[in-house]
C-alpha positions in Angstrom: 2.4 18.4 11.7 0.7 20.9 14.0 3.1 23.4 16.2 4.3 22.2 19.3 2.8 23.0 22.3 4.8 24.5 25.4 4.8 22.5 29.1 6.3 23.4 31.6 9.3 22.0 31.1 10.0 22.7 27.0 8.5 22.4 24.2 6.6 18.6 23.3 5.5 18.1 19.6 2.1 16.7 19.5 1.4 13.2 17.3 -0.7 14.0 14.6 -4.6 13.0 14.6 -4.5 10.2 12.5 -1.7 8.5 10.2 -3.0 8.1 6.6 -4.6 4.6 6.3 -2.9 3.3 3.4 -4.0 -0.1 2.5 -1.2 -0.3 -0.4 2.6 0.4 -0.5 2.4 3.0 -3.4 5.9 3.3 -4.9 7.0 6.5 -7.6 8.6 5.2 -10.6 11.8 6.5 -11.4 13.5 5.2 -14.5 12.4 5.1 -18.0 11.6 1.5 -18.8 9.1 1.9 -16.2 7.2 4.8 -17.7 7.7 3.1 -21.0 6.0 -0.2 -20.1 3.0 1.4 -18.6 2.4 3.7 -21.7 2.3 0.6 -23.8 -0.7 -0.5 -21.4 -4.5 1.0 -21.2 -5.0 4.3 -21.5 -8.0 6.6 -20.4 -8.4 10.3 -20.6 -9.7 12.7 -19.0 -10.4 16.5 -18.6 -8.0 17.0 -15.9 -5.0 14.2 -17.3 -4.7 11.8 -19.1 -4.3 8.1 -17.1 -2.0 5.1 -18.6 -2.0 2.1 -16.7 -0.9 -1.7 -17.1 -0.6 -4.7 -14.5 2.7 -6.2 -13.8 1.2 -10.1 -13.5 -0.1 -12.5 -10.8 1.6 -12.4 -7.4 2.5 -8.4 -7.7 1.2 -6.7 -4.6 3.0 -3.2 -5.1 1.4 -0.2 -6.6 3.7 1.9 -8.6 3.0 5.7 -9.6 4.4 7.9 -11.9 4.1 11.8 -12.9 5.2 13.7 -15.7 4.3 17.0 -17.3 6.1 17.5 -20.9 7.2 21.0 -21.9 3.6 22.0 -23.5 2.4 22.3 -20.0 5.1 25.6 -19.6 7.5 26.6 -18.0 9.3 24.7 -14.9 7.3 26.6 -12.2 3.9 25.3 -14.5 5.5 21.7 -14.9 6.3 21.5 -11.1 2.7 23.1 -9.9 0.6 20.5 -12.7 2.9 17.5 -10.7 2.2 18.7 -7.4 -1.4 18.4 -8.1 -1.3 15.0 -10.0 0.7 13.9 -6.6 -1.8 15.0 -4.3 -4.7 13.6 -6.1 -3.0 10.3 -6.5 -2.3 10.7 -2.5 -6.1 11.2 -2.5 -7.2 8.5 -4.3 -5.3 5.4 -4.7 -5.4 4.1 -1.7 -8.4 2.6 -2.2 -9.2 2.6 -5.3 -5.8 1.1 -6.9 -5.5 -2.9 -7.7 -2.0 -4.3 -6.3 0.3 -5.0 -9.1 -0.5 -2.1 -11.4 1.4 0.4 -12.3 -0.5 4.0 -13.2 1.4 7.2 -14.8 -0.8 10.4 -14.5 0.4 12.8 -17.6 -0.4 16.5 -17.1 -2.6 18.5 -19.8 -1.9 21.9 -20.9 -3.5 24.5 -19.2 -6.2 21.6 -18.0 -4.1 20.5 -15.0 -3.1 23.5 -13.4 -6.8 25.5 -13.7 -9.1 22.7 -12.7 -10.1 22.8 -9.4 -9.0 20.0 -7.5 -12.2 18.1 -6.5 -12.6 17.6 -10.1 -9.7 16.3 -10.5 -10.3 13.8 -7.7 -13.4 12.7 -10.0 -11.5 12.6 -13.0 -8.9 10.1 -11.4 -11.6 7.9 -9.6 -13.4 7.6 -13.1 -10.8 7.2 -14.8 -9.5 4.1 -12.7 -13.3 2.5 -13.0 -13.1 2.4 -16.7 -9.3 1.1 -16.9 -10.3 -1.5 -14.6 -13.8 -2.3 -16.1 -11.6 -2.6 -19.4 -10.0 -5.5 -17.2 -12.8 -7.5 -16.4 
């Protein structure tokens, strides 16, 4: 949110510019089952990550996300930093390029995650959700 600017009579927060346009209610898995059903799904690789992905069935409209980052990424400063990005991309990309009813887990590389610059990273996700998908159809 951008400072607040001063009136005359206080201070007034400004609105931001534009609220996100999210076309999908993205929801962060949080227990294990869920994790485990998506890595028993499709799975595509990439430079960045590495992308597992499954759909829940007909009539699903929710989009569920998870993150994780094992020990071989480092330390917990390393771990944090490689989910931040895989949050942010996610952010980025998947609301409009995810299918309702799929769940997606983004798994952190060593050393990949953390030094690739973050456009790339944005590519590696949208390509890697063309082929998961493609696999689909």
């Amino acid at each position: 949110m951008t400072p607040p600017e001063e009136t005359g009579q206080g201070f007034i927060a400004k609105a931001p510019a534009a609220p996100p346009a999210v076309s999908l209610c993205l929801n962060v898995m949080k227990t294990r089952p869920e994790f485990l059903r998506t890595a028993s799904a499709r799975r595509q690789g990439t430079s960045g990550f590495f992308l597992q992905a499954g759909s829940r069935g007909e009539g699903e409209t929710r989009v569920q996300i998870g993150f994780t980052a094992s020990k071989k990424i480092g330390n917990a400063v390393a771990r944090n930093r490689a989910k931040r990005r895989l949050r942010e991309v996610a952010r980025a990309v998947l609301p409009h390029a995810a299918q309702p009813g799929w769940d997606y887990v983004l798994v952190a590389r060593p050393a990949a995650t953390i030094e690739r610059p973050f456009a790339l990273l944005i590519s590696d996700l949208e390509a890697a959700l063309r082929q998961i998908h493609k696999a689909k159809a």
